[in-house]
C-alpha positions in Angstrom: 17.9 -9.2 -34.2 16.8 -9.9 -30.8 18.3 -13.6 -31.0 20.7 -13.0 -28.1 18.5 -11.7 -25.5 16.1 -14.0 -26.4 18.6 -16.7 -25.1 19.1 -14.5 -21.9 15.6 -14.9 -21.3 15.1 -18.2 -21.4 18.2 -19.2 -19.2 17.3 -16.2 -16.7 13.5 -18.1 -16.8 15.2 -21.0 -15.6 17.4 -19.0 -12.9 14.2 -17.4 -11.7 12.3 -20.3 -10.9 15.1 -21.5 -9.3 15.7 -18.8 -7.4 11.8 -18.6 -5.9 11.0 -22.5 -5.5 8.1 -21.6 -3.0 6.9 -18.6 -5.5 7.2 -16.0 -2.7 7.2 -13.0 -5.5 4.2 -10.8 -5.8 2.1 -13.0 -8.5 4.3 -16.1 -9.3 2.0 -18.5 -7.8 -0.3 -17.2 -10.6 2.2 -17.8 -13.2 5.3 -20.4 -11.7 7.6 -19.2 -14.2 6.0 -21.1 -16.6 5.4 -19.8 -20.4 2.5 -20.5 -23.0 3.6 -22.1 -26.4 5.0 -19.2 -28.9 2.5 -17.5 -31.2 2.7 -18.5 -34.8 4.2 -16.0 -36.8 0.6 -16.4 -38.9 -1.0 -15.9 -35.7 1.0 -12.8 -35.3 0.2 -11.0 -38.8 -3.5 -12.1 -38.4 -3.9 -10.5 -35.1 -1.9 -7.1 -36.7 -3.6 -7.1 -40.0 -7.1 -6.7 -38.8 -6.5 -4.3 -35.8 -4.2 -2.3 -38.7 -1.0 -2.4 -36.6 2.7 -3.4 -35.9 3.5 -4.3 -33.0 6.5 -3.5 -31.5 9.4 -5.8 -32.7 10.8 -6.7 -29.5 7.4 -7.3 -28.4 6.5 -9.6 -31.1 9.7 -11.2 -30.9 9.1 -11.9 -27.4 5.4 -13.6 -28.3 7.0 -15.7 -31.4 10.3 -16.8 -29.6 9.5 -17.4 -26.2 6.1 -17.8 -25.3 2.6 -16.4 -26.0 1.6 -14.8 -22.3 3.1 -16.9 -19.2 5.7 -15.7 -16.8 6.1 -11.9 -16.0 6.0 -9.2 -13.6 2.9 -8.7 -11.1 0.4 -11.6 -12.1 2.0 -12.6 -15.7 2.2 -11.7 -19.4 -1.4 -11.9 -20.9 -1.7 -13.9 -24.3 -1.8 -11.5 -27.5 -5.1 -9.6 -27.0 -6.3 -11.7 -24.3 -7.5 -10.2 -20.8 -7.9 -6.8 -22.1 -9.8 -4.2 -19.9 -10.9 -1.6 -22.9 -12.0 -2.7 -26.3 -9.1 -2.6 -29.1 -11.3 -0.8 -31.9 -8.6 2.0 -30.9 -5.5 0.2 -31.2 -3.8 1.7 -34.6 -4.9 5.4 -33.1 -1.7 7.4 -31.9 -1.2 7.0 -28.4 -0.9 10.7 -26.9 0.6 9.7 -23.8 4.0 11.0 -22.8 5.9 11.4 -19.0 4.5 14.4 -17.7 8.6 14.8 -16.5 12.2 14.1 -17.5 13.8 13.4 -20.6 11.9 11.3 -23.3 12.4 7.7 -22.3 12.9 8.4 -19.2 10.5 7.1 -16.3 7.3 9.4 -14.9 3.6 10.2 -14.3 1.5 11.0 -17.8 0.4 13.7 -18.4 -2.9 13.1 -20.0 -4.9 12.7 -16.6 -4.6 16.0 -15.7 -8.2 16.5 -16.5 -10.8 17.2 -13.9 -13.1 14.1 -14.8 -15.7 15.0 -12.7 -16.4 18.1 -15.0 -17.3 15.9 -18.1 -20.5 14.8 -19.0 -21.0 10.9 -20.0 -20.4 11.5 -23.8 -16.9 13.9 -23.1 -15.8 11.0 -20.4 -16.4 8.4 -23.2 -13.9 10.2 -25.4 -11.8 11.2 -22.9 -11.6 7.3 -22.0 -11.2 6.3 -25.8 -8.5 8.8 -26.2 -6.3 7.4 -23.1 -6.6 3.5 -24.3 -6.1 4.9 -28.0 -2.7 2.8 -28.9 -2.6 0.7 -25.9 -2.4 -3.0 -25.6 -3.1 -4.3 -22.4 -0.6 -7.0 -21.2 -0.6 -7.8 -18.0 -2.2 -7.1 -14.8 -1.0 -5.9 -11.2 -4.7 -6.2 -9.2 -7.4 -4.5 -8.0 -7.7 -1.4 -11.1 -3.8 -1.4 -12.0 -3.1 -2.6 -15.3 0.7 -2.9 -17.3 -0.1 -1.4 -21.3 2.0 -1.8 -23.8 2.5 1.4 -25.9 2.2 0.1 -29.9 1.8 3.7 -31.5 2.8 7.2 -31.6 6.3 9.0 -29.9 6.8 6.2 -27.3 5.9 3.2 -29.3 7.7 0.3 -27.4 7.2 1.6 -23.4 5.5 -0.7 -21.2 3.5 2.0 -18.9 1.2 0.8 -15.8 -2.4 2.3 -16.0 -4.5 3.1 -13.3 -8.2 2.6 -14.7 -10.1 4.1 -11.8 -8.0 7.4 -11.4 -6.6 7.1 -15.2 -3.2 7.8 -13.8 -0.2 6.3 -16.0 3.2 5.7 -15.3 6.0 5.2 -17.9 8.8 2.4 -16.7 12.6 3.1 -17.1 13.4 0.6 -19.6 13.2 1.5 -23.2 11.2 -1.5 -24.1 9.3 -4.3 -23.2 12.6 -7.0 -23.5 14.7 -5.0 -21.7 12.0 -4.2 -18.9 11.0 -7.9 -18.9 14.6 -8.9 -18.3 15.0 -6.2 -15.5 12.3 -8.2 -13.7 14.0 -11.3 -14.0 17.0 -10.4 -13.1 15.8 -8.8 -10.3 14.0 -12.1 -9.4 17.2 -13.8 -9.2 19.1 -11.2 -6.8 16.1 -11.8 -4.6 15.4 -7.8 -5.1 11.9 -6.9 -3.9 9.7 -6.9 -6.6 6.4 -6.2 -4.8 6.2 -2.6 -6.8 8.5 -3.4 -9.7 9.1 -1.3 -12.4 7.5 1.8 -10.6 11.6 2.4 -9.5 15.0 3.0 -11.1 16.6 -0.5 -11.6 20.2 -1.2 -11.3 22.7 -2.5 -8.3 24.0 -0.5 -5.9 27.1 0.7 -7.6 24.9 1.4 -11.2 22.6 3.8 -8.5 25.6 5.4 -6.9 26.8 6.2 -10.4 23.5 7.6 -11.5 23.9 9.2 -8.7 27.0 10.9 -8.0 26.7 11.6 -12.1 24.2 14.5 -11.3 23.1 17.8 -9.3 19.1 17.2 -10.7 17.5 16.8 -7.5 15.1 14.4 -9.1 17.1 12.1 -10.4 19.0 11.7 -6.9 15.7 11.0 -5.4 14.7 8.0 -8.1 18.9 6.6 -7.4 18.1 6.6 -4.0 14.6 5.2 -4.4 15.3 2.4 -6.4 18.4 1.7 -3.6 15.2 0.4 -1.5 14.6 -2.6 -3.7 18.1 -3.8 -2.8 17.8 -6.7 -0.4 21.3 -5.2 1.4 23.8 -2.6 0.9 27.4 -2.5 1.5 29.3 -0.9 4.4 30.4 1.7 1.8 27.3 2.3 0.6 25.9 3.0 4.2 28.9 5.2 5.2 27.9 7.3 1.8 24.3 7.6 2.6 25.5 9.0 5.7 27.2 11.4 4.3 24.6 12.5 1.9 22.3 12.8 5.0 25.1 15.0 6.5 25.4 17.1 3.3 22.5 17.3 1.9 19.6 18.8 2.5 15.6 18.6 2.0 14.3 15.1 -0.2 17.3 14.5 -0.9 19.0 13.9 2.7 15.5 12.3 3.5 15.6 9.9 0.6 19.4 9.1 1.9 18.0 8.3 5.9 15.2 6.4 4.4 17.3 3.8 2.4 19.7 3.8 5.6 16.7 3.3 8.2 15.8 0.1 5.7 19.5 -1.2 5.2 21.1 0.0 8.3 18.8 0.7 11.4 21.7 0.9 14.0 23.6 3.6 12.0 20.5 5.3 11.2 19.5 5.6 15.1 21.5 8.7 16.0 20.1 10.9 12.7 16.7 9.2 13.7 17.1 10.4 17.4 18.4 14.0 16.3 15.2 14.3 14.1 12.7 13.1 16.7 13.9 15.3 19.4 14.6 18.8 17.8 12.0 21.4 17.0 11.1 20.3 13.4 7.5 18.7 13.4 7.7 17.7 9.8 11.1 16.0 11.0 10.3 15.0 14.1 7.0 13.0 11.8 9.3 11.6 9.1 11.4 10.1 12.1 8.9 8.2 13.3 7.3 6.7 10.4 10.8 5.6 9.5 11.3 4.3 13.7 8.0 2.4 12.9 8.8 0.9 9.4 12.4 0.0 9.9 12.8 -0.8 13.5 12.9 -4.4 14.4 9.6 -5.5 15.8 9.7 -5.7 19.6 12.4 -3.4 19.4 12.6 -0.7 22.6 15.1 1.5 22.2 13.0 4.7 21.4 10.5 3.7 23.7 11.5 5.9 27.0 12.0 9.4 24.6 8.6 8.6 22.9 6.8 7.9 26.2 8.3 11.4 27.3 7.3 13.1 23.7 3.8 11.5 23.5 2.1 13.9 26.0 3.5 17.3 24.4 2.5 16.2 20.2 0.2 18.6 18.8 0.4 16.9 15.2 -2.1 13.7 15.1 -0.2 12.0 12.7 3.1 12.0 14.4 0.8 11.2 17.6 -0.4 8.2 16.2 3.1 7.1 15.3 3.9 7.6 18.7 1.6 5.2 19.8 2.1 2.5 17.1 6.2 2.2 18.3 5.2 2.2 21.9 2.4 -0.6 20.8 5.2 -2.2 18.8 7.3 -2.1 21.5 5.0 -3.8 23.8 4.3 -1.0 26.2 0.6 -1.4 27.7 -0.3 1.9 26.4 -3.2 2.3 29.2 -2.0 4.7 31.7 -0.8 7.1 28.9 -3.7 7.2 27.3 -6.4 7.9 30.3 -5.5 11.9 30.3 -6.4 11.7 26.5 -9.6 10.8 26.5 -10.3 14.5 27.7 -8.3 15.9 24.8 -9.8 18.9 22.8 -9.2 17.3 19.4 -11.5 14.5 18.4 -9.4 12.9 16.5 -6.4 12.2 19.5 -9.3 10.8 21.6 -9.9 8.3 19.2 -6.2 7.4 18.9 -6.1 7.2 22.3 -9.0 5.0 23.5 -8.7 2.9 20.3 -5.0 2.2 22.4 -6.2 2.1 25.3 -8.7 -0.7 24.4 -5.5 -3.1 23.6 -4.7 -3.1 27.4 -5.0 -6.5 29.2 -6.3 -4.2 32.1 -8.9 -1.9 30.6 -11.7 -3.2 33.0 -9.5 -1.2 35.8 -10.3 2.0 34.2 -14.0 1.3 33.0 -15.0 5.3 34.4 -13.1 6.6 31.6 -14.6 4.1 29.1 -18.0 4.9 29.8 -17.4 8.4 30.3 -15.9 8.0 27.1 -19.7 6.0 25.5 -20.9 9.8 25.9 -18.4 11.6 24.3 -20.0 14.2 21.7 -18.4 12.8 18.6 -19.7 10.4 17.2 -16.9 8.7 15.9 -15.4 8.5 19.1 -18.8 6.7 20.6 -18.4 4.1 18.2 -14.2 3.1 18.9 -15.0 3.6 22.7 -18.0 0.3 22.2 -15.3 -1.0 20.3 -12.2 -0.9 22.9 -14.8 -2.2 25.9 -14.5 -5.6 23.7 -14.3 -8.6 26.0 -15.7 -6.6 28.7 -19.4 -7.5 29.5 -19.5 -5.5 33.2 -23.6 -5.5 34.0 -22.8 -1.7 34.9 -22.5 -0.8 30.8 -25.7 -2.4 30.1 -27.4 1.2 31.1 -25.0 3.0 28.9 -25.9 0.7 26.0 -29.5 1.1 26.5 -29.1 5.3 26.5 -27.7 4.8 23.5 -29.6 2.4 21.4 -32.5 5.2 22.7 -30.5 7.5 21.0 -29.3 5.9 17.9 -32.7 3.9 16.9 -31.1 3.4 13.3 -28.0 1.4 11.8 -26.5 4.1 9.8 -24.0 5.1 12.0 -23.1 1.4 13.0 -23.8 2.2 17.1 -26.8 -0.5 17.3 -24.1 -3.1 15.7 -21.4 -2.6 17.5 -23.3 -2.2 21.0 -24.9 -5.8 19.5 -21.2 -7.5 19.6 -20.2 -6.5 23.2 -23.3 -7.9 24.1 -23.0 -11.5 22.4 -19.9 -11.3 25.4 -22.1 -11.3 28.0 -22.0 -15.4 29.2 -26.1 -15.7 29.2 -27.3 -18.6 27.4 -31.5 -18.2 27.4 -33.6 -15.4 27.9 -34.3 -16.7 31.3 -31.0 -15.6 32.1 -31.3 -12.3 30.7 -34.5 -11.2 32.6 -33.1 -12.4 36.0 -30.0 -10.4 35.5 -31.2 -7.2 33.5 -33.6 -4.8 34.7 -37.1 -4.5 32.8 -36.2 -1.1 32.2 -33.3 -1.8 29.8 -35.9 -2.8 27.1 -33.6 -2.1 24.2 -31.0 -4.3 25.7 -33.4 -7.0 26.5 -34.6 -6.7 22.9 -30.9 -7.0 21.7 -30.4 -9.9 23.9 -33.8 -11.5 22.7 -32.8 -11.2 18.7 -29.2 -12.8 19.5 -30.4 -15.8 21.8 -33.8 -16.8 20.2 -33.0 -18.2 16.9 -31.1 -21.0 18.7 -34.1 -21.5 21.1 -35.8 -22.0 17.7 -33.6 -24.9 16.5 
């Protein structure tokens, strides 16, 4: 039954390897393309006889025709039942997952972590967790607490859905089973698509997302056509004049979904809907166009840099002030002299941007006032970046403002004492000698600092 895309498989295996000699996809140096012998078809009823299930047939077809765990998306296929992160005493139970939106089949969030776990005590958690692995086989991973399932029972036998074990949040892929979402990997593999969040997009070439695209007025569906157009590795001079358009036309997610493919495919005809954004009166606009500017532009890049320069002094919004700041960085602007007047801001929050920027200058020891003006700022988190910036800076004049305030912070919970301890290390002394010469008797804490640094190697 599944004979012929079998065979597609295990050509497109070979394409894919080829395709990715030095395994530059996310994973492959886990898995080089390589497979695992096939299960036995003994193997197979054994395993499905005592965990009183059948596995999906595509599934199994996959396990006794091409290879028992091996190549895959993310970090590989695990063997049948092998690598499992719950226990499988649940496996025959009806799954009750289901996309929380769109048409069955179709690709979205579960529905099933909608509950508050924080309410349930240990025994109502248990279930709840028993209840969410119920018909799931876990068969593959994606790292740190992401995990690809298999759905083997209930209304969506057959999905492969990705599993996030410490928020429990699911997500159903596109394809309608595991062969056909296994081979959407591989062929994506072999047009050199980016595969670093696969399956978590709508797959198809540009013209099969125009289609889907053009085919409908649900917003939603737009937005996952022009998503998945980010996974292309380049778009076609049509395709960018219709995005264009669509920015033109359309309006809200949409048109933003449009200038976000053309900012990735096509940053020099995305520039003058970019510029447009950044300088009208929108602040949510004026945000999105710089976190696009600072995604998409080409590093080094300084066409945006004057505007920005001119902008930077007026934001009220941290976030889009902090973008500011990353271009201009980006850019290779020594931030320094737009930064000074910020130290004094109201908000806590800018002054951290801004001497954490300012502490990137080649030339901070010309504006060491500000600095230690900076050591006694009120916030606390704003102490701590301020030590941090003065890095590579050991002036004998902060040595007083260290020791007021190692007086004041005589603990290491708020990670003062540590950092203070690292500008010191800069200082060029090399015995204690040194250090009482050179720093008054009245810096004790400093001294001490110095002593615990420098006398271990006296020691060896």
């Amino acid at each position: 039954m599944y004979e012929e895309q079998l065979n597609r498989i295990r050509r497109k295996l070979e394409l894919a390897a080829e395709a990715d000699p030095d395994y530059q996809v996310f994973g492959a140096r886990s898995h080089r393309y390589k497979m695992k012998q096939p299960l036995q078809p003994a193997e197979l009823q054994q395993f499905e006889q005592t965990h009183g299930v059948v596995l999906p047939e595509d599934y199994a077809a996959f396990l006794t025709g091409i290879g028992n765990g091996g190549a895959g998306p993310y970090y590989g296929i695990h063997p049948l039942g092998k690598k499992q992160s719950m226990e499988l005493d649940g496996l025959a139970q009806p799954s009750h997952l289901h996309p929380k939106v769109g048409p069955s089949g179709a690709g979205g969030h579960s529905e099933l972590h909608e509950t508050n776990l924080d309410s349930l005590s240990d025994e109502e958690y248990d279930q709840y967790e028993a209840r969410m692995f119920q018909g799931l086989l876990n068969i593959g991973e994606q790292g740190c607490t992401y995990e690809t399932m298999l759905v083997v029972t209930g209304e969506h036998r057959g999905k492969v859905v990705y599993l996030d074990l410490d928020s429990y949040r699911s997500f159903f892929t596109y394809e309608q089973n595991f062969l056909d979402w296994y081979e959407r990997w591989l062929d994506e593999t072999i047009a050199s698509y980016d595969s670093s969040w696969f399956g978590l997009r709508r797959g198809g070439d540009e013209r099969e997302l125009e289609s889907l695209y053009s085919s409908t007025a649900d917003k939603h569906v737009r937005i996952e056509a022009l998503q998945g157009m980010l996974k292309l590795p380049e778009i076609t001079d049509e395709m960018a004049a219709f995005l264009k358009e669509q920015c033109r036309e359309e309006s809200g997610e949409v048109s933003q979904w449009a200038l976000q493919v053309l900012a990735k495919m096509r940053f020099d005809q995305a520039e003058p809907l970019l510029r447009q954004k950044l300088n009208g009166k929108d602040n949510d606009a004026r945000l999105f166009a710089l976190q696009l500017i600072r995604w998409y532009m080409p590093q080094g890049d300084q066409r945006f840099a004057e505007e920005i320069v001119l902008l930077l002094p007026l934001e009220t919004n941290i976030e889009a002030f902090r973008f500011m700041t990353y271009i201009l960085d980006d850019a290779g602007v020594d931030l320094l002299q737009l930064m000074l007047p910020l130290f004094n801001h109201p908000l806590a929050e800018f002054r951290l941007q801004a001497i954490y920027q300012a502490g990137k200058s080649t030339s901070k020891e010309d504006a060491l006032p500000y600095f230690t003006k900076a050591l006694e700022d009120p916030d606390i988190g704003v102490k701590r970046i301020a030590i941090q910036a003065l890095s590579n800076v050991p002036e004998p004049a902060l040595l007083e403002v260290y020791e007021r305030l190692l007086l004041q912070h005589k603990t290491g919970d708020d990670y003062i004492r540590s950092n203070i301890s690292r500008r010191l290390q800069e200082f060029a002394f090399a015995s204690m000698d040194e250090v009482e010469r050179a720093v008054p008797a009245s810096l004790s804490q400093v001294r001490g600092m110095f002593r615990a640094s420098l006398e271990p190697y006296r020691r060896k």
